[in-house]
N, C-alpha and C positions, 0 to 999 in steps of 0.2 A: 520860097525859101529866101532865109537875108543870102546878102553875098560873103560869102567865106570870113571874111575879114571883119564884118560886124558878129560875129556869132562867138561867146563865149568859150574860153575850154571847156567847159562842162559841158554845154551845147558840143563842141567839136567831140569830144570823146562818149558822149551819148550817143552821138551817130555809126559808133563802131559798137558790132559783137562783142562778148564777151570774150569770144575766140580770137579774135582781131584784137583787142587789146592787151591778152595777155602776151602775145605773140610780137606784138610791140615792145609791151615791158621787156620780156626778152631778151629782144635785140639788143633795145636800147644796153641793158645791163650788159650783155656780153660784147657789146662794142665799144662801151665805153670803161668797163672794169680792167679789162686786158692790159689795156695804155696807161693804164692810173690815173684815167682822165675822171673816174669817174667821182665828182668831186662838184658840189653843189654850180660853185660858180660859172665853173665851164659847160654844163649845161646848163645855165641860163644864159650864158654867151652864145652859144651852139643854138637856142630856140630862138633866141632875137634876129639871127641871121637866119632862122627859116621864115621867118613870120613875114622878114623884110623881101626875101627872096621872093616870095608866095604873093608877091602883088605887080611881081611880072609875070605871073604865070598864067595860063589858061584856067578857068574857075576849077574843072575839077583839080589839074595840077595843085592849084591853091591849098583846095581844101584839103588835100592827102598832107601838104609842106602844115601847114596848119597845126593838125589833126596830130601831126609827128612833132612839133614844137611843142603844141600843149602838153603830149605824155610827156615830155622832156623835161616840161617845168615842171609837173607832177612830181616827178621821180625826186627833180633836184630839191624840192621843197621838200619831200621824205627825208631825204640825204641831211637837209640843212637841220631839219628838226631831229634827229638823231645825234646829231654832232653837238649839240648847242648845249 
């Protein structure tokens, strides 16, 4: 396997269940709608600082900081095209 860091979003969120990832979307939604953070930018602020965090980590720590950056930007790119 590449190392966490070379590996796509698609690749990173292809390695989660279907279950795993809706349970992602989720969270993410209800941790971030609550605060009224839930707003394109601030999730892609919020993923840049996992992705940057995620290469001090231990490889799997990496890959889970990853894996939760990419649904992030997912989400915020739905958000940004809904709004546009």
């Amino acid at each position: 396997m590449d190392s966490p860091e070379d590996l796509s979003d698609e690749e990173l969120l292809a390695m989660l269940t279907p279950q795993q990832l809706a349970q992602l979307d989720r969270t993410i939604g209800e941790t971030f709608s609550d605060g009224g953070v839930d707003r394109a930018e601030a999730l892609f602020a919020l993923a840049q600082v996992y992705s940057m965090r995620a290469a001090q980590r231990d490889e799997t720590s990496a890959l889970a900081l990853l894996q939760l950056a990419a649904a992030m930007r997912r989400r915020a790119e739905d958000i940004a095209s809904r709004t546009a």
